[in-house]
N, C-alpha and C positions, 0 to 999 in steps of 0.2 A: 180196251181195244187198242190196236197198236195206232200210232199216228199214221197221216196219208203220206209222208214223208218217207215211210216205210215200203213203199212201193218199189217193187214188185216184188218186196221181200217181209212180205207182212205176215202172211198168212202160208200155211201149206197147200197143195193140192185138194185136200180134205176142207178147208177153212178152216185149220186150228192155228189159232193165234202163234208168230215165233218169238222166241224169246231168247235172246234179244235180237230186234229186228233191225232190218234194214242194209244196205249193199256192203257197209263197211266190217259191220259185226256179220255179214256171212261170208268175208272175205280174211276172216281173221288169222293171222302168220300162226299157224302150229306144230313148227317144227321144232325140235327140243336137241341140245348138247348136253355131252358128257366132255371134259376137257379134262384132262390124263397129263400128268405131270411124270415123265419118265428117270427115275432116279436111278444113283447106283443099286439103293436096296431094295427097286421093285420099285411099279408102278404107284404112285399114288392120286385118288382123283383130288382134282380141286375146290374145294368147299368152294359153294356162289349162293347167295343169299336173292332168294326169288319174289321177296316182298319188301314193299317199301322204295318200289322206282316209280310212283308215281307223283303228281303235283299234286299237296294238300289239299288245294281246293277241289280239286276232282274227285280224288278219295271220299274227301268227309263232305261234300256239298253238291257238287254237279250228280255223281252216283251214290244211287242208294239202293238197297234191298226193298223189295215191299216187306210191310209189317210180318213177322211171322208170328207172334199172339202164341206164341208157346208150342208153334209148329214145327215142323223141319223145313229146312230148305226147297227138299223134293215133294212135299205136301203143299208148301205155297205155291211151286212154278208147278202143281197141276192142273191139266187142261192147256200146257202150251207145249211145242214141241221146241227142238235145238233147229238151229240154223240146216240150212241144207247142207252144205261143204263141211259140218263140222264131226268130230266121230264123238261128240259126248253131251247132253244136256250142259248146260249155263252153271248149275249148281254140282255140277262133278270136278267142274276145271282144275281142283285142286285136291285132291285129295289127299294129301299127307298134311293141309293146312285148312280145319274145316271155316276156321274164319275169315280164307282167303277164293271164296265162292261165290259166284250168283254174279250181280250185275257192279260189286267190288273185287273184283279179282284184279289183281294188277295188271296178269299180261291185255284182258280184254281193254281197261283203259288206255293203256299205255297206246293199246292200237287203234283206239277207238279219237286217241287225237292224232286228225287228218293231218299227213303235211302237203307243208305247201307247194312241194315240187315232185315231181316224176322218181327222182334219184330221192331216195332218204334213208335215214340207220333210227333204231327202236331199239332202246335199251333190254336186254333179256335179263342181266344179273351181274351182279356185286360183288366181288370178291372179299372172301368172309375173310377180314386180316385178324382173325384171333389171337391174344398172344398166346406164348409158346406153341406155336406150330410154325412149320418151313414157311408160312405164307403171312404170317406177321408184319412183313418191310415190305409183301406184294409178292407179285413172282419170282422166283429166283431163277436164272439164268440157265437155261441146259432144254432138252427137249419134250415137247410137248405133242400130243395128238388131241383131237377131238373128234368124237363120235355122235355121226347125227341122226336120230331119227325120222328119216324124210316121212313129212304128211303134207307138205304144201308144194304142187307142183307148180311152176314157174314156167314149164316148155308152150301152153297153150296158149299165151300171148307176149311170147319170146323175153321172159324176163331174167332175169339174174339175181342173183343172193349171193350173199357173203358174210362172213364172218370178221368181226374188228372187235381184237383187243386196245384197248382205248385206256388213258386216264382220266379223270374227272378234275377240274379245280374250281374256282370260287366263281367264274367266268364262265363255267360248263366244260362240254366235250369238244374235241378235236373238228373244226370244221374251219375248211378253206374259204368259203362263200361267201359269209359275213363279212369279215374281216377285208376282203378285196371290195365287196361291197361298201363298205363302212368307210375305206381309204378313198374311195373313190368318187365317192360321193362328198367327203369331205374337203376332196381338192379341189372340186367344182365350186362348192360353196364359198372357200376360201379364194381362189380365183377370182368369182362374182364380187364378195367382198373387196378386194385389192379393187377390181374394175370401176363399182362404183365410189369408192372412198378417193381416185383419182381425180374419176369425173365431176365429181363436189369441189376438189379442191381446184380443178383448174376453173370449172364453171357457178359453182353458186356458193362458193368461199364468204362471199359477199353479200352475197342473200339478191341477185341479181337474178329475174328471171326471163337466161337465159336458154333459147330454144336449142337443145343439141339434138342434132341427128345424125343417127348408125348408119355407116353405108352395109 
């Protein structure tokens, strides 16, 4: 039975249990790119690798499949329907990767951890730097399109989407927020530090205890 957490997103009109429930898996991003690499010899698409963006522990530990005991996937999730907004049961989400289905599929985790702000970016995929191919060193310089297949609309509570090609390093992705955060909060600390390592040295050097007070 689905948790009470799952409200108002537990069950369907019918009472069949959903799978997977609750606000944020029925609010799941399902819009999908094709990204086109425009050459002299013709279009070529760009290899992206659509498994493998999530946090270990989530993958192998927080999400799990129920047992299947030598079932199918669509044999275990029977008796439960797909979210509402969604257009495919839980165990179809991938079908060119049958071990990337059900309540392990990447994109559903990926989306499935909340962030913490209004504004945020959800990795979709990897660039497959294979070698010997144009995309080995990354992208190569010249034009590009991408082609989206809208399924998540955005207009009924005035939201906005975007697309960001991004690098990754050892530190993570591209974000402004931290880092001003980070500095800034450091200066403060540093400040308070300087402030009381003053006020020791001019007042209790000595082991004197003396009364100081802030105007």
């Amino acid at each position: 039975n689905p948790s009470f957490y799952c409200e108002p997103f537990a069950k369907d009109q019918n009472g069949v249990p959903v799978a997977p429930c609750g606000a944020v898996a029925n609010s799941m991003f399902n819009d999908s790119f094709t990204l086109t690499h425009h050459r002299s010899s013709g279009p070529v698409m760009v290899p992206l690798i659509r498994t493998g963006l999530t946090w270990y522990t989530d993958k192998n530990v927080k999400y799990r499949n129920p047992k299947t005991d030598n079932l199918t996937l669509a044999e275990v999730f029977e008796g439960t329907t797909k979210p509402l907004y969604w257009q495919k049961p839980v165990y179809e989400l991938d079908p060119a990767d049958p071990t990337n289905n059900g309540f392990i599929n990447d994109d559903l985790i990926v989306w499935m951890r909340e962030a913490a702000f209004p504004n945020f970016k959800k990795l979709y995929g990897i660039l497959n730097r294979k070698e010997k191919t144009p995309f080995a060193k990354g992208l190569p310089a010249g034009n590009y399109s991408i082609d989206i297949n809208y399924n998540f609309p955005v207009l009924p509570f005035r939201g906005r989407k975007e697309v960001v090609l991004t690098t990754l390093t050892w530190f993570g992705g591209q974000n402004h927020f931290l880092p001003v955060a980070y500095l800034v909060t450091s200066s403060l600390i540093l400040l308070m530090a300087v402030t009381l390592t003053v006020v020791w040295w001019k007042f209790g050097k000595d082991g004197k205890n003396t009364l100081v007070t802030f105007q």
